[in-house]
Each structure stands twice: as C-alpha cells, then as structure tokens.
DRENVEX-986913 format. One line per field, with one value per residue (C-alpha): residue number from 1; residue in three letters; x, y, z. Coordinates in pm, whole numbers, plus 50000, padded with zeros to 5 digits. Example, Ala and Ser with C-alpha at 12.3 -4.5 7.8 and 13.67 -1.06 7.14 Angstrom:
residues 2
n	1; 2
res	ALA; SER
east	51230; 51367
north	49550; 49894
up	50780; 50714
END
This chain:
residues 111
n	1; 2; 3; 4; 5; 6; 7; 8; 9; 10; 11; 12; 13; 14; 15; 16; 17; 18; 19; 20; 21; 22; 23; 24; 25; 26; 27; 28; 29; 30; 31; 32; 33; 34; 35; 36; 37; 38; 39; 40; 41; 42; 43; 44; 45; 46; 47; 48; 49; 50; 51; 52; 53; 54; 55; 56; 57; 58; 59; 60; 61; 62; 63; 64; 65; 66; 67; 68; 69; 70; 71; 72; 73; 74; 75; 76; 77; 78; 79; 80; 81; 82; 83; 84; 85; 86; 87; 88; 89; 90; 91; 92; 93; 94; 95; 96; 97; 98; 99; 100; 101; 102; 103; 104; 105; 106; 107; 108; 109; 110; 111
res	UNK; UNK; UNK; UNK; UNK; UNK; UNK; UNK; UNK; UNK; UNK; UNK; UNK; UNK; UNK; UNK; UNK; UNK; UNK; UNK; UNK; UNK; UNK; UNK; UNK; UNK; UNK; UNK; UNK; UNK; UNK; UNK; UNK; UNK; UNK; UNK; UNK; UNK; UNK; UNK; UNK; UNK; UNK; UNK; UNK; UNK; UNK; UNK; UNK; UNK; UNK; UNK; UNK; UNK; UNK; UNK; UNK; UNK; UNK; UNK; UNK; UNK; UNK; UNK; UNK; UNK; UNK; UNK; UNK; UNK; UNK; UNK; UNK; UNK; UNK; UNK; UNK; UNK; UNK; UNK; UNK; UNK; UNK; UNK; UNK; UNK; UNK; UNK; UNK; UNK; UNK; UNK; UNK; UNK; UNK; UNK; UNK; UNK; UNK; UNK; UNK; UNK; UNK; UNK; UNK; UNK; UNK; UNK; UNK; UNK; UNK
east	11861; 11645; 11517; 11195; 10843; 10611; 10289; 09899; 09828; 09481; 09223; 09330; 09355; 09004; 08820; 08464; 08503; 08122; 07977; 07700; 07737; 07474; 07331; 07174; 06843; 06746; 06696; 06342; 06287; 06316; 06058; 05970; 05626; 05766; 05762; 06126; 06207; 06574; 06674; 06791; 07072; 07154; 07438; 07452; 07601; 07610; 07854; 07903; 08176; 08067; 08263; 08149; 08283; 08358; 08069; 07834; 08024; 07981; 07613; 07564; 07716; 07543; 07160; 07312; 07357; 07017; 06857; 07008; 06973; 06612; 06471; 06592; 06732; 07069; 07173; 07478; 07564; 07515; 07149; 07043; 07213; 06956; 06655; 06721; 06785; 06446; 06312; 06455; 06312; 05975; 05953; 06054; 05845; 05547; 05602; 05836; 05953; 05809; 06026; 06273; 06520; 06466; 06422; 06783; 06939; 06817; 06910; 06587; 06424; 06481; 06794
north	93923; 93789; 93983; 93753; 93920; 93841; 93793; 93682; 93388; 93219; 93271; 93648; 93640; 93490; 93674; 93788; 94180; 94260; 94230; 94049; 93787; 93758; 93416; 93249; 93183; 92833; 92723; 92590; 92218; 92143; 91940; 91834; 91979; 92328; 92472; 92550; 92931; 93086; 93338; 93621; 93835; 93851; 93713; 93382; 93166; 92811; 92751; 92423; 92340; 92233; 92108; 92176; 92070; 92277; 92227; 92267; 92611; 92772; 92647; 92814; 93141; 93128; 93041; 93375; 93587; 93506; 93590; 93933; 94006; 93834; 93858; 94172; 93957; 94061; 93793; 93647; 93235; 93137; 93345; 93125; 92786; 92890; 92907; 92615; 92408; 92542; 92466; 92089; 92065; 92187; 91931; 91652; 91767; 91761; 91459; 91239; 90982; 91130; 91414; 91518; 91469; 91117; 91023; 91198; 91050; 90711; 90823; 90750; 90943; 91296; 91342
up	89256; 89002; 88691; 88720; 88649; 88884; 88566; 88744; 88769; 88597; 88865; 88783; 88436; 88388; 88737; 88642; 88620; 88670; 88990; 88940; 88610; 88393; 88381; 88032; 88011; 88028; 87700; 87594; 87524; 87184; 86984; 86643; 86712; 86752; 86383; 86358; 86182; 86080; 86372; 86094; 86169; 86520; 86757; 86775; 87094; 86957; 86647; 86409; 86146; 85810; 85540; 85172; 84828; 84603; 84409; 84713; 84864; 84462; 84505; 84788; 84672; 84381; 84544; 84754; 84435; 84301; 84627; 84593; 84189; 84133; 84505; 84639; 84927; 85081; 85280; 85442; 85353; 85748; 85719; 85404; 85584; 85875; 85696; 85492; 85815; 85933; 85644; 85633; 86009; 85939; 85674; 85914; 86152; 85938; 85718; 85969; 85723; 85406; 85472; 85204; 85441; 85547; 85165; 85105; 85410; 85256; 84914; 84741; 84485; 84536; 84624
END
C-alpha cells in the first residue's frame, strides 16, 4: 500500500471557474495621429521593466515630491512615468523628427 497522494493534475489546477469567461476587448489600432493621454489611476493589464540609475530613480522621486508640495498633486511614480510617456508621444506625433524625442534619441541639442 502506498502512502501516495493522489494531487490534480494541470488541466484542474488552471480550469476556468466561471461559466462563461470574459473575453478582452479588442484593442483599438494605435496611431501617431491619435493624441496619446496618461490613463491615471486605474488597473492596468500590460506591464514593462525599466531600469533607472540612481540619479534618474532620485529624479523621479524628487519631480514626485514637487508635484505634491508646490502642485497639490499626489501622485504615484508609474502615474507621472504615464503622463510623461504621453507627453513624449504627443510631441512625436506632432513634430515627427523635430520632436524632443528624436533630437534626444540622436543626442543633439537638448538632451
């Protein structure tokens, strides 16, 4: 006689438990036309890694700070990464290779 537990098996483990699954929306094309805008606080589905220096992480703390003491502003890093994304796309969707970031990217002045 074995002392064996009989545990499920992956197809169990993982089974959807609702009967009918939610599908996700289709998302919408993307364009540089589009005006891009942060999405706030809110769940988000999609996530990046991003490695920072030292210097850039106490930057970013610190443009957090200020947004709090001399804006009223209380907002998380990942909120102010958003908007500043938005911001950077907006920019190269308006001014293509005038942007700032296509003058950064080719480190002219600027950057």
């Amino acid at each position: 006689m074995t002392r064996r537990v009989s545990l499920p098996g992956a197809a169990e483990l993982f089974r959807s438990t609702s009967a009918v699954s939610p599908s996700r929306p289709e998302p919408a094309p993307v364009s540089l036309s589009d005006q891009p805008v942060g999405t706030g606080r809110r769940k988000h589905d999609a996530k990046i890694t991003v490695y920072l220096s030292d210097e850039e992480l106490l930057a970013l703390e610190h443009a957090r700070l200020a947004l709090r003491a001399a804006h009223g502003l209380a907002v998380d890093r990942g909120r102010v990464v958003r908007e500043a994304i938005a911001a950077v796309l907006a920019d190269l969707a308006d001014n293509g290779a005038d942007s700032e970031l296509v003058r950064r990217l080719r480190g002219g002045p600027g950057r």
